[in-house]
Wavefront OBJ file of the C-alpha trace (Angstrom):
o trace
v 0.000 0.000 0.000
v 1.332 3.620 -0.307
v 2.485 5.738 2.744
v 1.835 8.968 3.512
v 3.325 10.401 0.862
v 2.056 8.116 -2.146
v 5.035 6.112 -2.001
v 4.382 2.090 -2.909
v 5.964 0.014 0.054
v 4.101 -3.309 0.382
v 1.638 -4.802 -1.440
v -1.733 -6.361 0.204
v -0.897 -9.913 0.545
v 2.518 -10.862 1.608
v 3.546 -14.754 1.386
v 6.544 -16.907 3.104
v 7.735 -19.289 1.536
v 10.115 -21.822 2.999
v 10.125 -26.454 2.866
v 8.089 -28.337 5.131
v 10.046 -28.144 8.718
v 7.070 -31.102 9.673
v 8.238 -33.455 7.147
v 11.588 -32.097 5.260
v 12.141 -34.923 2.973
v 8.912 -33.986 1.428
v 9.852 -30.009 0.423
v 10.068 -29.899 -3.572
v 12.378 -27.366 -5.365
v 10.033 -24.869 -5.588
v 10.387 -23.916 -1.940
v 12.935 -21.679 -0.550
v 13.697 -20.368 3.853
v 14.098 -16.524 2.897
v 11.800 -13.526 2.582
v 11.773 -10.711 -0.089
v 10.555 -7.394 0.293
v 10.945 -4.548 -2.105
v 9.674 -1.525 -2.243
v 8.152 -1.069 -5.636
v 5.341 -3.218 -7.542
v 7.479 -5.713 -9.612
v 7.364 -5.928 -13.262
v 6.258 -8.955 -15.348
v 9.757 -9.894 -16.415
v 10.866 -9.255 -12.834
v 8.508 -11.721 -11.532
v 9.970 -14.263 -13.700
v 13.007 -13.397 -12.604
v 12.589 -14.372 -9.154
v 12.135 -17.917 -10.488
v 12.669 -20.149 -7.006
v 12.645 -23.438 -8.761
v 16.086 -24.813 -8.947
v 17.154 -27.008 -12.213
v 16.943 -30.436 -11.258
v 20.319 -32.442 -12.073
v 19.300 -36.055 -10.717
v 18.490 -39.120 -13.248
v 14.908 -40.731 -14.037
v 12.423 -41.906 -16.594
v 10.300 -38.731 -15.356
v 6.740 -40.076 -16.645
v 4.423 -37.431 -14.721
v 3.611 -33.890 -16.036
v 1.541 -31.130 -14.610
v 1.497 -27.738 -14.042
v 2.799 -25.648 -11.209
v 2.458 -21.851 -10.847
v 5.527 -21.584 -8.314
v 7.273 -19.062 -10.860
v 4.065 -16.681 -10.836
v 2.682 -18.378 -14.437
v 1.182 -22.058 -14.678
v 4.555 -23.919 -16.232
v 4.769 -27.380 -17.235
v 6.509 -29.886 -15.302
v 8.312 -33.007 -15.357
v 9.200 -35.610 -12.750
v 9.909 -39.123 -11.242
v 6.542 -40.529 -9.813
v 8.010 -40.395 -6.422
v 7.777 -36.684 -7.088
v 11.656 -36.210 -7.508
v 13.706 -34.823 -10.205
v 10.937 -32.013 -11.011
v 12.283 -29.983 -14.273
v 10.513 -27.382 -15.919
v 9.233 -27.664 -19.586
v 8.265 -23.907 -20.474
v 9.409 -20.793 -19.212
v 6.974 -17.593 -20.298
v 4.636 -15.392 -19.327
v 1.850 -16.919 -20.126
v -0.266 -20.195 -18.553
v 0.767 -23.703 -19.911
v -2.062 -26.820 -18.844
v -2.841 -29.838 -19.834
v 0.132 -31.119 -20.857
v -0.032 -34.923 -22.801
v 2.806 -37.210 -24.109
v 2.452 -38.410 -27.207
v 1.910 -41.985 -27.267
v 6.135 -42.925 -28.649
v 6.801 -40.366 -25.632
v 8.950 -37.888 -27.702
v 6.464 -34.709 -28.361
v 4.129 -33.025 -25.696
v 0.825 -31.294 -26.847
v -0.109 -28.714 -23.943
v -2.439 -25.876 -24.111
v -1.336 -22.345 -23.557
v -3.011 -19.115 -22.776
v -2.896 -16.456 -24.986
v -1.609 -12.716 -23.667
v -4.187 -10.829 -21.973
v -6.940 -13.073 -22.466
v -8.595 -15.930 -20.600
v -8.685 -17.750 -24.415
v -6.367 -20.834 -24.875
v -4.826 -22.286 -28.259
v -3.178 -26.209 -28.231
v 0.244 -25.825 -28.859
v 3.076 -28.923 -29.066
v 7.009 -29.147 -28.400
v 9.175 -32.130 -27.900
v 9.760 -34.193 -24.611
v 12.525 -32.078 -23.148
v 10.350 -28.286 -23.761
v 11.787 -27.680 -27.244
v 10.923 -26.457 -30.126
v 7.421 -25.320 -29.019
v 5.047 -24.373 -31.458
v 1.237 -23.534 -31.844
v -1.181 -25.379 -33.537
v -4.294 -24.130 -33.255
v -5.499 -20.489 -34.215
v -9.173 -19.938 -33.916
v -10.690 -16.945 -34.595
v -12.208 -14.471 -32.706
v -12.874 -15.064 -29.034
v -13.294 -18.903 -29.480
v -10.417 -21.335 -27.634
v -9.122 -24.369 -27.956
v -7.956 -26.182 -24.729
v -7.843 -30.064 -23.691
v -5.577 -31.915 -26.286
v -5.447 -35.636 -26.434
v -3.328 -38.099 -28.187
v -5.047 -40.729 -30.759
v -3.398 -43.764 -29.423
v -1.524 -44.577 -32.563
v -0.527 -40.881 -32.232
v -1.548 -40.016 -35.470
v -4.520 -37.408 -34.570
v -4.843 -35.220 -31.665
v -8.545 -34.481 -30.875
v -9.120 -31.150 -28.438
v -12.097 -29.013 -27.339
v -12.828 -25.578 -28.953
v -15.145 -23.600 -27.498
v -17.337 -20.567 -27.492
v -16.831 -18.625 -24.255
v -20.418 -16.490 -25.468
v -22.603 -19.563 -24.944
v -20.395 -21.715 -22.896
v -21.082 -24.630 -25.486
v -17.953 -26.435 -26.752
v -17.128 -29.129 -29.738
v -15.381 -31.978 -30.068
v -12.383 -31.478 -33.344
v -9.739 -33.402 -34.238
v -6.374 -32.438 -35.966
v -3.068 -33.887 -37.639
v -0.069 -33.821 -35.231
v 1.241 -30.781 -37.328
v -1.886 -28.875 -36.828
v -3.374 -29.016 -40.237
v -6.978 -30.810 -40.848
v -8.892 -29.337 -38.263
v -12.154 -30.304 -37.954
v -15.243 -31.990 -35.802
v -15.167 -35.302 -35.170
v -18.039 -36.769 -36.739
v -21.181 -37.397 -35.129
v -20.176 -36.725 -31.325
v -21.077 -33.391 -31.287
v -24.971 -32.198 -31.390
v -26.340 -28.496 -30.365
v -25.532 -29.242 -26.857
v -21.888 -29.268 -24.891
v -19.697 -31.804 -25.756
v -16.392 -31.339 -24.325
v -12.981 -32.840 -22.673
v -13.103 -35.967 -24.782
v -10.230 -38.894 -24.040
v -9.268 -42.087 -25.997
v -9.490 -45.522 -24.326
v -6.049 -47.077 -24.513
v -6.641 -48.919 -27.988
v -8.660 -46.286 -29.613
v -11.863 -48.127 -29.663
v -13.731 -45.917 -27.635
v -13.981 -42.016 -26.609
v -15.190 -40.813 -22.580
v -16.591 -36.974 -22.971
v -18.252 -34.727 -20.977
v -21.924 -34.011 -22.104
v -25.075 -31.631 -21.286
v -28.511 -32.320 -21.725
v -28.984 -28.501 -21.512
v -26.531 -26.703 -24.282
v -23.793 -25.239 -21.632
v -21.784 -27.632 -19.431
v -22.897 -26.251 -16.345
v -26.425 -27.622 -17.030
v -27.093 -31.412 -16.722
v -23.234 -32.196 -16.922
v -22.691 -35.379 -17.605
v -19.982 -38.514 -18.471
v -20.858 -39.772 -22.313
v -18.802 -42.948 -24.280
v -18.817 -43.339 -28.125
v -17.493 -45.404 -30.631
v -14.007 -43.852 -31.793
v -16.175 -42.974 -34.943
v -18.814 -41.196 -32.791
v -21.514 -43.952 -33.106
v -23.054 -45.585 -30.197
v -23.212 -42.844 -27.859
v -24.457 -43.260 -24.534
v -24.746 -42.159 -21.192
v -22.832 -42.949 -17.892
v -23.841 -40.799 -15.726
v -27.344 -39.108 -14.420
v -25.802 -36.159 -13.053
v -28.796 -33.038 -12.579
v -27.385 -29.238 -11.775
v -26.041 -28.327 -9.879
v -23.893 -31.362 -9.841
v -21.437 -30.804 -11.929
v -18.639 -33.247 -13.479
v -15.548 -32.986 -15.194
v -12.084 -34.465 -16.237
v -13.207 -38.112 -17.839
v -9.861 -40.337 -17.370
v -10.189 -44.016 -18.899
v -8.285 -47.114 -17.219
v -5.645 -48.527 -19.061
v -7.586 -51.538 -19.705
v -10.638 -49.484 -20.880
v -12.959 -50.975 -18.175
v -13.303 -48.070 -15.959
v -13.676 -44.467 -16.533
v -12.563 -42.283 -13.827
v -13.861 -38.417 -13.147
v -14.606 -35.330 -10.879
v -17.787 -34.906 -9.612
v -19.040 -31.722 -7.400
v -22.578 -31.862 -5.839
v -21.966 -28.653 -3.853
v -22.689 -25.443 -5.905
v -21.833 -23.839 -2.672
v -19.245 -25.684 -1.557
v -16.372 -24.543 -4.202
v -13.601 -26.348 -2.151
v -14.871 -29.809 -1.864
v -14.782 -31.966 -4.817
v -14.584 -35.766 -5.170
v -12.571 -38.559 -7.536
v -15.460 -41.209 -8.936
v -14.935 -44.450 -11.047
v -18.017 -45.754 -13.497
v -17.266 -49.244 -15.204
v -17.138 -48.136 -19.302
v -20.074 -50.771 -19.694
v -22.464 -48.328 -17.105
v -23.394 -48.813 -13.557
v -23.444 -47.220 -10.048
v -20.486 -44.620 -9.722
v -18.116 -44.900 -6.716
v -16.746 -42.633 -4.390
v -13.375 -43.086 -4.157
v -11.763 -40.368 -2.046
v -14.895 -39.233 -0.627
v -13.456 -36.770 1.984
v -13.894 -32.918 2.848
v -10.891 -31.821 0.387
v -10.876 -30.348 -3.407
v -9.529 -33.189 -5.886
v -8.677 -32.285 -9.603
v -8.544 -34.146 -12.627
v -7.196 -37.764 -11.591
v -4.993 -39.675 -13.641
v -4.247 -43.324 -13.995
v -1.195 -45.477 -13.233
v -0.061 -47.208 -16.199
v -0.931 -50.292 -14.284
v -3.996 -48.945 -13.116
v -3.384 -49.248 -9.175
v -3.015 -45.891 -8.165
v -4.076 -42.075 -9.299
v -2.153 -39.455 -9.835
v -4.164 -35.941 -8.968
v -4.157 -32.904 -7.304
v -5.559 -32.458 -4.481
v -5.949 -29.439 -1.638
v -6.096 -31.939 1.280
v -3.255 -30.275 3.387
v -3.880 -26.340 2.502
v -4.979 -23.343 0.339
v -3.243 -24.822 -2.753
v -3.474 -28.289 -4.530
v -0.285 -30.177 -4.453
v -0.006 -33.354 -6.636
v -0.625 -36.563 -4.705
v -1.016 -40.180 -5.579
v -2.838 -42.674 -3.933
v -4.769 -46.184 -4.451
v -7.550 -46.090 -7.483
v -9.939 -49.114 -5.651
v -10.460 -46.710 -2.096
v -8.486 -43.960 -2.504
v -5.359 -44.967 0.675
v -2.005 -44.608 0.602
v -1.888 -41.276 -0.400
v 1.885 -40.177 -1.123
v 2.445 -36.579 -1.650
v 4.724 -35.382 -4.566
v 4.972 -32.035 -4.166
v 5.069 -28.985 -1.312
v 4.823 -25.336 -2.507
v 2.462 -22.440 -1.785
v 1.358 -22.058 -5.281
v -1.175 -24.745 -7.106
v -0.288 -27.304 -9.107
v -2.009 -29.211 -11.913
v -2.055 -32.684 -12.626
v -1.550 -33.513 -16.646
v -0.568 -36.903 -17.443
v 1.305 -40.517 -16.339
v 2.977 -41.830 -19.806
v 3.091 -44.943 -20.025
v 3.061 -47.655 -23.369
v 0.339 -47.853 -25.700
v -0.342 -51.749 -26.395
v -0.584 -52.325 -29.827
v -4.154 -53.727 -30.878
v -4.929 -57.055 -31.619
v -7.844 -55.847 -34.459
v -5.598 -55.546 -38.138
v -8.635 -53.289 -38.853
v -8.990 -51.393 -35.609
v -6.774 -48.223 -36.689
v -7.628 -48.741 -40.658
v -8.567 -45.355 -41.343
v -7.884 -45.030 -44.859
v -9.965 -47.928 -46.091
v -6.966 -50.020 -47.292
v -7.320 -52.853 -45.048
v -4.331 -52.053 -43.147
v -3.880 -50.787 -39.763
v -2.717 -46.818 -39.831
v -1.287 -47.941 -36.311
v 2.206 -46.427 -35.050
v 2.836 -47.281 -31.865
v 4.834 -48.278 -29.221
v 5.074 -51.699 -27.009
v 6.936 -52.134 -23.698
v 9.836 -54.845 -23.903
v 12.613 -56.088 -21.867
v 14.921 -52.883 -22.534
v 12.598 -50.259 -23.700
v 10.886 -50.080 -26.517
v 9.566 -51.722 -29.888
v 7.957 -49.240 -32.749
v 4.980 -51.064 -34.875
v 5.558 -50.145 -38.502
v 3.332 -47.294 -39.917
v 0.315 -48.767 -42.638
v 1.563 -52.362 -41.786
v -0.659 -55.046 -41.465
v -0.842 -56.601 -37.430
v -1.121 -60.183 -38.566
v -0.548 -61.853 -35.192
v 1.067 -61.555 -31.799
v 3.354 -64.001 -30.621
v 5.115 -64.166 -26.753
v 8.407 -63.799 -26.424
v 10.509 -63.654 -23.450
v 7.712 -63.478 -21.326
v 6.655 -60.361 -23.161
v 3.938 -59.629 -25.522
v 4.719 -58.174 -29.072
v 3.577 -57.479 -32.241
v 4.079 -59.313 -35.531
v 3.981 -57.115 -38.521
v 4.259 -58.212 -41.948
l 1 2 3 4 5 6 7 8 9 10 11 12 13 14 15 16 17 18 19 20 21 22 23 24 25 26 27 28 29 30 31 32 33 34 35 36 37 38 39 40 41 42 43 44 45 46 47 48 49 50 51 52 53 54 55 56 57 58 59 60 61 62 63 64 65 66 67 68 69 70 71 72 73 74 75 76 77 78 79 80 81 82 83 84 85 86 87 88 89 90 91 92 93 94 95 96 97 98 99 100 101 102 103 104 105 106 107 108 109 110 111 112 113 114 115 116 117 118 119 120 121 122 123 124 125 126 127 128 129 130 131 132 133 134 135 136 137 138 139 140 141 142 143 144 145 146 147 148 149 150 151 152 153 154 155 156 157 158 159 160 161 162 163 164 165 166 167 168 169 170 171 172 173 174 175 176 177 178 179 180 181 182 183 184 185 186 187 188 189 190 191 192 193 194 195 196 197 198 199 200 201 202 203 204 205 206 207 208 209 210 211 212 213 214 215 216 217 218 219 220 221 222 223 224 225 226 227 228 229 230 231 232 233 234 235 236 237 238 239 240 241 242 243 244 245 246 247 248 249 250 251 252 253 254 255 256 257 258 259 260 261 262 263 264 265 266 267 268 269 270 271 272 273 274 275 276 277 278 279 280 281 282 283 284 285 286 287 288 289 290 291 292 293 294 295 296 297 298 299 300 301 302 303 304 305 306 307 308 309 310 311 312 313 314 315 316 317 318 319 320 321 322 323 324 325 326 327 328 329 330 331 332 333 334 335 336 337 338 339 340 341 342 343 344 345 346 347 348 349 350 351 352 353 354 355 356 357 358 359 360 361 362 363 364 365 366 367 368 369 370 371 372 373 374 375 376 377 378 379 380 381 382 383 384 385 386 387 388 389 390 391 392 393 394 395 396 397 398
C-alpha cells in the first residue's frame, strides 16, 4: 500500500515461503527459507526473474507432467513418480495446462493461454520443452484447450469452445496442426467437451449436457471412436457438476470429478463408473478439493491434485480401488495441476482397428513395452498376429 506520501511500500498480501520443517524430505524445489521485500510493484519480467525453482540435475524416466504456478505463471513440469527430479518444460509469461505425451513419448501437446486473455490455443514441443510451437489459431474469441493423443498418435482431438454460450465441440487435428475439424457425429447443439481415448482407440469418454452449456445437466458420455453408439454414464442433474473423464488402461473403468456442492467450491470428489455403465463410486470421498485424476499405467493408483493439506493443490497419488495410501509429490504455496502418467500404448490385436484409410491395413504407429525399452509397430503395416516372447507380448507385422 502507499504511505503517507504516495510512495508504494508493500503490497496487500505478503507470502513466506520456505520447505516443510514437519516433514523435510517432502519439500520440492520450488520452496525456498528466505523472505523478499521490495519496495516497488514488480514488473512482469521481474517476476519471472525471481524464479525459485532450482534445475533439477538427478536421473529418471520422469513419466508425470503437470502444471505448477511456483514461478508466478502455470509452467509445465516433469518428474519421477516419487515426485523427484521435477524440471521445468516452459518458461513464459503466459499459462501452460494440460500437458499430454504423445503416445512414442517424444512430443508433448499442452495448451497455452494467450496474452491478456482468458482464451487458450493447443500448442506442441518435444519431450525435453523444445521447439514449441502452436497449432491451433481460432478466430475471434473462441479457444481451444484439452488436447489428447489418438493412441496410434496419429490425430490429436481437443475441445474448442465458445466462451459467449459456454457450449464447446469436439475437433480433431493432424499432429502438425493441419486438418482441423469436428469429429463426426459426437457433437450435437448441446456441450460436448474434454473428450479422451481408451487405450486402444476403440472408444472415446466426454463430458456431455442435456442442456446446451456444461454447467447444465453435466454429464460422463462414451462413443465409438467414430462417434456412433453414444451413450450415457452418468445421471448427473445441476447443480452437480462433473468434469475431467480419465479411462483405465484396460478401458474398463472411466474415472472423473464430480461436485454436488454449488456452494461448496472447495470440496470436490474422484469417482470411477465401469465403461459398460453402472453405479459410480466414491473413491476419495473426503472434505478436500480433488482435480482431474490420472491413472497409473498399471492402473493401481491415481495421480491428482488435491488441496487436502492447505490453500493450494499439491499433486498426490494414492490407491484407485479406495483412494489410501496417499503419497504426496509435491510442497509449494502455489497450485499445481495434474496432466498426465505416460506410459506404453499396447498395440491392438484388431488388423482393422486403426484402418482409417480404407486399405485394409492398420494406420497404427505405436509403441510396445519390452525387456529394454521399446519396440515401434511399422506405420500402414498389417498386425497379422502376436506371438510371446521372453515373457513379453509383441507385435508381428508383416
Amino acid at each position: 500500500m502507499p504511505d503517507d506520501d504516495g510512495e508504494f511500500i508493500l503490497g496487500s498480501v505478503l507470502r513466506l515461503f520456505q520447505d516443510d520443517i514437519l516433514s523435510p524430505t517432502q519439500a520440492s524445489a520450488g520452496n525456498i527459507a528466505r523472505l523478499r521485500l521490495y519496495d516497488g510493484p514488480l514488473s512482469s519480467d521481474q517476476i519471472a526473474a525471481l524464479d525459485r525453482v532450482a534445475e533439477a540435475t538427478g536421473s529418471g524416466d520422469q513419466p508425470i507432467l503437470f502444471g505448477s504456478a511456483r514461478d508466478g505463471f502455470y509452467e509445465i513440469y516433469s518428474s519421477n513418480v516419487d515426485g523427484t527430479n521435477q524440471r521445468r518444460l516452459t518458461n513464459n509469461q503466459l499459462h501452460d495446462y494440460q500437458a499430454k505425451w504423445s503416445p512414442d513419448g517424444q512430443r508433448i501437446v499442452f495448451s497455452r493461454s494467450i496474452a491478456s486473455s482468458s482464451n487458450y490455443r493447443i500448442w506442441i514441443m518435444n519431450a525435453d520443452g523444445s521447439g514449441q510451437a502452436p497449432l491451433t489459431n481460432a478466430a475471434g474469441t473462441t479457444y481451444d484447450y484439452w488436447p489428447q493423443w489418438r493412441p496410434d498418435g496419429q490425430k490429436i482431438m481437443f475441445s474448442r469452445c465458445a466462451p459467449a454460450t459456454g457450449i464447446c465441440d469436439i475437433y480433431s487435428m493432424n499432429p502438425d496442426g493441419s486438418d482441423q475439424a469436428p469429429m463426426p457425429l459426437i457433437n450435437t447443439a448441446n456441450d460436448e467437451d474434454q473428450g479422451t481415448y481408451s487405450a486402444d482407440g476403440s472408444k472415446i469418454a466426454f463430458l456431455c449436457s442435456t442442456g446446451g452449456t456444461s454447467f447444465t445437466n453435466p454429464n460422463i458420455c462414451l462413443a465409438n471412436a467414430d462417434g456412433g453408439g453414444r451413450q450415457t454414464l452418468t445421471s448427473s442433474v445441476s447443480p452437480t457438476t462433473v468434469t475431467g473423464p480419465s479411462f483405465s488402461p484396460d478401458g474398463t473403468k472411466i474415472a472423473y470429478i464430480s461436485q454436488s456442492n454449488p456452494n461448496d467450491a472447495f470440496t470436490s470428489e474422484v469417482f470411477v463408473i465401469n465403461a459398460s455403465g453402472g453405479s459410480p463410486v466414491n473413491i476419495t470421498n473426503n472434505a478436500f478439493f480433488e482435480y482431474l485424476p490420472v491413472w497409473s499405467p498399471d492402473g493401481s493408483r491415481f495421480l491428482c491434485g488435491s488441496q487436502r493439506t492447505g490453500v493450494y493443490a499439491e499433486v498426490y497419488t494414492f490407491n484407485s480401488t479406495n483412494g489410501s495410501g496417499p503419497a504426496r509429490l509435491t510442497t509449494n504455496s502455489v497450485g499445481e495441476i495434474v496432466s498426465d502418467w505416460r506410459r506404453p500404448v499396447v498395440v491392438p490385436p484388431d488388423p482393422a482397428l486403426f484402418d482409417y484409410d480404407g486399405d485394409g491395413k492398420t494406420d497404427f504407429f505405436g509403441v510396445q513395452a519390452v525387456e529394454r525399452g521399446v519396440v515401434s509397430a511399422a506405420i500402414d503395416r498389417r498386425i497379422s498376429g502376436a506371438a510371446v516372447r521372453g515373457g513379453r507380448r509383441q507385435a508381428d507385422a508383416c
